[in-house]
VEXPA-268055 format. One line per 3 residues: number of its first residue (from 1); their letters; for each residue x, y, z of N, C-alpha, C. Coordinates in Angstrom, 1 decimal, m for minus. Example, Ala and Ser with C-alpha at 12.3 -4.5 7.8 and 13.67 -1.06 7.14 Angstrom:
1) as) 13.2:m5.7:7.8:12.3:m4.5:7.8:13.2:m3.3:7.8 | 12.8:m2.2:7.1:13.7:m1.1:7.1:12.9:0.0:7.9 .
//
This chain:
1) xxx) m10.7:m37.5:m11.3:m10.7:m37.0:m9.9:m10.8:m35.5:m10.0 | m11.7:m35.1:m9.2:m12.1:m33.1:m9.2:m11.3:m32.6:m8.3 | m10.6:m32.2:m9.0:m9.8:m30.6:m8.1:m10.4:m30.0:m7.2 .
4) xxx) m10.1:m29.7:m5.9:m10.3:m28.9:m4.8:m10.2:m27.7:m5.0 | m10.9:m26.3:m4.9:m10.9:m25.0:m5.2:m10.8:m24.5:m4.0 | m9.5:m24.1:m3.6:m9.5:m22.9:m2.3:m9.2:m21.7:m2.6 .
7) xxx) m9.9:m20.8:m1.7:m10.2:m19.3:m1.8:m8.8:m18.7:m2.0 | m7.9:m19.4:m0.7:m6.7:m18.8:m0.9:m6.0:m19.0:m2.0 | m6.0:m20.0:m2.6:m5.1:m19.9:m4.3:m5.6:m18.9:m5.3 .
10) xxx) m7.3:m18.9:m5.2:m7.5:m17.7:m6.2:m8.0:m16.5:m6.0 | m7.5:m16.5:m4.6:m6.8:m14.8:m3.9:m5.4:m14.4:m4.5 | m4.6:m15.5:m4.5:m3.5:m15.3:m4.5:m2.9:m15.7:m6.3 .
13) xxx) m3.8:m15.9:m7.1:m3.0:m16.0:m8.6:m4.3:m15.3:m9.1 | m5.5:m14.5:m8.9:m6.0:m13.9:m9.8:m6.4:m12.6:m8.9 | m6.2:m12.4:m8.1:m6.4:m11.0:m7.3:m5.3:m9.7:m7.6 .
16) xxx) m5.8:m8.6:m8.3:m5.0:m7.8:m8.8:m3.8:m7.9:m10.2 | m4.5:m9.1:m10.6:m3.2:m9.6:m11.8:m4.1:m9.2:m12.8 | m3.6:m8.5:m14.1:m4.0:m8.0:m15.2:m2.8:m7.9:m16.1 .
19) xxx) m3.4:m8.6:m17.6:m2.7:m9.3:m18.8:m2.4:m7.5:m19.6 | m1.7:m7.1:m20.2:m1.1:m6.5:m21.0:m2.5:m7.0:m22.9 | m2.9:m5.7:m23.1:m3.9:m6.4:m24.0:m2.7:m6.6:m26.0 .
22) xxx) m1.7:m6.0:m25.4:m0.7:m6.1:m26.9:0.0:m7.1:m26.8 | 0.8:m7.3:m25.5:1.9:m8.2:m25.8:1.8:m9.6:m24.5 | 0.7:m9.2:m24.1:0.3:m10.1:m23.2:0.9:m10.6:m21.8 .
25) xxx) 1.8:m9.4:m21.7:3.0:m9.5:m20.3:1.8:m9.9:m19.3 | 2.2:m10.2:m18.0:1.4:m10.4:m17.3:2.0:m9.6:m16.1 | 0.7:m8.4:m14.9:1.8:m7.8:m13.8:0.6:m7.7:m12.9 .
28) xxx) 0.8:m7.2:m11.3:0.0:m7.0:m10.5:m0.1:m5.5:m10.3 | m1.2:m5.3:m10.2:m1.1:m3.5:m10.0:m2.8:m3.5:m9.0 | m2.9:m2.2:m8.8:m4.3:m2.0:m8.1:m5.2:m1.5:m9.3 .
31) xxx) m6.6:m2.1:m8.9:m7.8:m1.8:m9.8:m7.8:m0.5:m10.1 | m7.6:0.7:m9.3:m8.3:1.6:m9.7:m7.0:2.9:m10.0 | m5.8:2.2:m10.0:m4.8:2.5:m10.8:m4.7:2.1:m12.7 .
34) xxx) m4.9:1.0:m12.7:m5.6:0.3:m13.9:m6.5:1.2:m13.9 | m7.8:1.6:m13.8:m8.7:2.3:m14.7:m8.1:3.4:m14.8 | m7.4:4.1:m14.1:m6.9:5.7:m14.1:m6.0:5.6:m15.3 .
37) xxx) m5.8:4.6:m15.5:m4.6:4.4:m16.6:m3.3:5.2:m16.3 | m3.0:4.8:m14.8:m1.3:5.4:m14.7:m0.6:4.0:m14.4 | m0.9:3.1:m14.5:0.0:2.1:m14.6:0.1:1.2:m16.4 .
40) xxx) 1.4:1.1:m16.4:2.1:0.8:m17.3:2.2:m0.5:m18.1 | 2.4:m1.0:m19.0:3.1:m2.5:m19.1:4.2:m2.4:m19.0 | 5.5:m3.0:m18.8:6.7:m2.7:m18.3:7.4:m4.0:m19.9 .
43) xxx) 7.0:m4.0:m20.3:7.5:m4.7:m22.0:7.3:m3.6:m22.7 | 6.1:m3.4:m23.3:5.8:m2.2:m24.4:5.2:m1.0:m23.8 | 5.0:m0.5:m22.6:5.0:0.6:m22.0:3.3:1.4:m22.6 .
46) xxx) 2.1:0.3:m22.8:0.9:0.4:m23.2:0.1:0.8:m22.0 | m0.8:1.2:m21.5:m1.5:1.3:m20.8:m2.8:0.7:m20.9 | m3.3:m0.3:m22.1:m4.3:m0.6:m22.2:m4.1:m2.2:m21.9 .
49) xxx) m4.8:m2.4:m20.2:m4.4:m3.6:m19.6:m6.3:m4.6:m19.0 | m6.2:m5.7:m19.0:m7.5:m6.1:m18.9:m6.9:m7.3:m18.0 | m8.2:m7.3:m16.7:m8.5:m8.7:m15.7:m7.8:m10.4:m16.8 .
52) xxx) m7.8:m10.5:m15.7:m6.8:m12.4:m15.7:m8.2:m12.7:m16.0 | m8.3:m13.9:m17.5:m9.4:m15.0:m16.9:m9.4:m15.8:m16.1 | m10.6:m16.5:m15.1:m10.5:m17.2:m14.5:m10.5:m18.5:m14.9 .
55) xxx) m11.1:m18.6:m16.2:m11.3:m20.0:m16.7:m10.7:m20.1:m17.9 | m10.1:m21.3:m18.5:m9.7:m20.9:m20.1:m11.0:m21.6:m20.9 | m11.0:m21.2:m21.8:m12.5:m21.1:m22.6:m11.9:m22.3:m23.7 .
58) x) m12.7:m23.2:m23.9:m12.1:m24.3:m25.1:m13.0:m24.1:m26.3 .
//
């Protein structure tokens, strides 16, 4: 059976969500705070943070 894809779920679990590239925390912040690099990881306090995948890769 194929799963239904609605806009609003992946508005709502991948829209502004970005993974922590060390420790893998996961937080919501704005894009262009992310590239300015003034937002944080709030575990190891890194600034080097990358987009949610949308798909997991096998």
């Amino acid at each position: 059976m194929v799963k239904q894809k609605f806009p609003e779920t992946d508005q709502r679990v991948f829209h502004r969500v970005f993974i922590c590239m060390k420790c893998g925390a996961k937080l919501k912040a704005d894009l262009l705070k992310v590239r300015a690099e003034k937002v944080k990881c709030r575990k190891c306090k890194r600034k080097q943070l990358r987009p949610i995948h949308k798909e997991h890769k096998v």
